[in-house]
C-alpha positions as CSV (number, residue, x, y, z in Angstrom):
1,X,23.2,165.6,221.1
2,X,23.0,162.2,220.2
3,X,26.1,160.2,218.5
4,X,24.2,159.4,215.4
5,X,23.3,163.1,214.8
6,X,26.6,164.1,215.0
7,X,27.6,161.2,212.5
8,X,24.8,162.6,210.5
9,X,26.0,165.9,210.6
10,X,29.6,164.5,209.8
11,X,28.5,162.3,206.8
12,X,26.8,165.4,205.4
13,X,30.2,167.7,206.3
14,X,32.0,165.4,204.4
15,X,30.1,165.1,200.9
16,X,30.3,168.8,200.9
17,X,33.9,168.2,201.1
18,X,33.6,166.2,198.2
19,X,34.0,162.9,199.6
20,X,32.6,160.0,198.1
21,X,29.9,157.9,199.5
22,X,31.9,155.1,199.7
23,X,35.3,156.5,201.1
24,X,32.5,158.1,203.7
25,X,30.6,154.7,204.4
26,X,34.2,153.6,205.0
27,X,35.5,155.9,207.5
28,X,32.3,155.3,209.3
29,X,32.0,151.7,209.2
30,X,28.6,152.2,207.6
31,X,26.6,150.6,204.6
32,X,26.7,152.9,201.5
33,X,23.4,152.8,201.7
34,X,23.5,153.6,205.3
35,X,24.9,157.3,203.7
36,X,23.4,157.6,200.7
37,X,19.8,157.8,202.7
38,X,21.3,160.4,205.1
39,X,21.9,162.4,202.3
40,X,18.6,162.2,200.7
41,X,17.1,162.7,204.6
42,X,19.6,165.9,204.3
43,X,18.2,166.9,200.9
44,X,14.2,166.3,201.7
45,X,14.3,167.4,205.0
46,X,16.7,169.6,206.1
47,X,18.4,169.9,209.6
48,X,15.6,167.6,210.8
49,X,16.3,164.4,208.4
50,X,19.6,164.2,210.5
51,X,16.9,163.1,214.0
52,X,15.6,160.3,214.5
53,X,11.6,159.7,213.4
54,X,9.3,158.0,216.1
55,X,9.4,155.0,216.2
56,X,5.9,153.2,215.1
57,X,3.3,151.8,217.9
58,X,2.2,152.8,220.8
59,X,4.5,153.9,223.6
60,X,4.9,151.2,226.4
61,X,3.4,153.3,229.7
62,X,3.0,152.6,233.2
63,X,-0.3,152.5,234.5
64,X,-1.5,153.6,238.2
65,X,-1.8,150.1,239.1
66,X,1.4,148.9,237.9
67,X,3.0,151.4,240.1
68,X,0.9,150.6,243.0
69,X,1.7,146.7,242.3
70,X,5.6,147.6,242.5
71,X,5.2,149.6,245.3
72,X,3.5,147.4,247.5
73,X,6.2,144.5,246.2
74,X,9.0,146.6,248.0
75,X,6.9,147.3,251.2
76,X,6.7,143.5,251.5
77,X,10.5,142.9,250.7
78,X,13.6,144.2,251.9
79,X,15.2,143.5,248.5
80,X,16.5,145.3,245.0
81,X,14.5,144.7,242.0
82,X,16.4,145.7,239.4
83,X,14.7,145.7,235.7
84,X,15.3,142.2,233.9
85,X,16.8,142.1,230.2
């Protein structure tokens, strides 16, 4: 499970433990706003406001020529390729 989740889960824990938003925002090193719309995700949607949404756009893919590209690269050189940031 993912760490944000689990802060989700906690931020939620804790307002049921009668925490205040800002002593949680605190103890998470968080905007109150970052809290207060978990909450409301909470509310509206349940176990599933604690996930993550897509993202919007398309999804980057790699196409059958890219992959051929790459792998004709390596059969040429005897080298790492490591991807660039």
């Amino acid at each position: 499970m993912p760490r944000q989740v689990k802060d989700r889960a906690q931020i939620v824990h804790l307002n049921a433990q009668s925490w205040y938003v800002e002593k949680i925002a605190q103890h998470f090193h968080c905007h109150v706003q970052t809290v207060r719309q978990t909450l409301y995700s909470w509310r509206d949607q349940g176990l599933g406001g604690l996930w993550e949404t897509p993202h919007p756009g398309a999804q980057r893919r790699w196409s059958e020529a890219d992959l051929d590209y790459l792998e004709s690269c390596l059969r040429k050189e005897q080298r790492t390729y490591n991807k660039a940031c």
